[in-house]
C-alpha positions in Angstrom: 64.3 18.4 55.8 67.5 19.3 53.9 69.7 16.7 55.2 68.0 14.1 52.9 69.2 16.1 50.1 72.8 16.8 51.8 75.4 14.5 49.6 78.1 14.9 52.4 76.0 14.0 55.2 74.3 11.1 53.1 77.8 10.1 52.5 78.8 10.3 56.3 76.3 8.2 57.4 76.8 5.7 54.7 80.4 5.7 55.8 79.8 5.4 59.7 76.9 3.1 59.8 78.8 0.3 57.3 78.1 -2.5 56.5 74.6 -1.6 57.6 73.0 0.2 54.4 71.4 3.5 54.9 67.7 2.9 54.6 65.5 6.5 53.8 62.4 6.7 54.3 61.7 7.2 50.7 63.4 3.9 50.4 60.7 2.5 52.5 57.6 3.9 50.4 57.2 6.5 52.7 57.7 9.4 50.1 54.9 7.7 47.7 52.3 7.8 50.8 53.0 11.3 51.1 54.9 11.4 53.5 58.0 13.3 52.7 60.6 14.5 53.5 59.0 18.2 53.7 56.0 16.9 55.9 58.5 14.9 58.2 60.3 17.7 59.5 57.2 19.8 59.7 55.6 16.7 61.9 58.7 16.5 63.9 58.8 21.0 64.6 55.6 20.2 65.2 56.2 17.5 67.9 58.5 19.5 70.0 56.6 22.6 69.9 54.1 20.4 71.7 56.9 18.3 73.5 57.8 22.2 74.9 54.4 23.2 75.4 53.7 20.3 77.7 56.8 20.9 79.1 58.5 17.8 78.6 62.2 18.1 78.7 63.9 17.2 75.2 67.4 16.5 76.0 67.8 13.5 78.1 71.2 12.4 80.0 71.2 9.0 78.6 70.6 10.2 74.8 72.3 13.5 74.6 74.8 13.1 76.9 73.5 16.6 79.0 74.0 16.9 82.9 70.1 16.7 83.4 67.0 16.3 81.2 66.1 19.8 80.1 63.2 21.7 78.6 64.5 23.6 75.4 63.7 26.0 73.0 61.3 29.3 73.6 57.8 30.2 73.4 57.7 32.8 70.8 54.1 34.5 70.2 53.3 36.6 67.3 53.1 40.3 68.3 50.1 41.1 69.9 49.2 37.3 70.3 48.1 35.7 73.3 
């Protein structure tokens, strides 16, 4: 997605997570396996459309910090789609 190419965010996270270095995936070879940074995101909107589907919640107390675990988002069909 567009964060990897966001300077100020790359630069807040190098600032909060010192001394530990910001590893990207690209770093990690990822980006030469095809893998990028494009087909990430689209594997992770991917993900959660299921996640929702199946309707597993996707905010969790103990990692977001919400009341309850929740299902999010909305189920959106085409026009005249099933």
């Amino acid at each position: 997605g567009g964060g990897t190419r966001n300077p100020a965010l790359r630069a807040a996270l190098t600032r909060t997570l010192a001394p530990a270095p910001l590893i990207t995936f690209a770093d990690l070879g990822w980006d030469a396996r095809g893998f990028t940074d494009a087909t990430r995101e689209a594997a992770a909107f991917a993900f959660l459309g299921y996640a929702h589907a199946q309707g597993w919640p996707s905010t969790l107390p103990h990692t977001t910090g919400a009341a309850h675990a929740a299902r999010t988002g909305k189920w959106s069909p085409a026009p005249g789609a099933s």
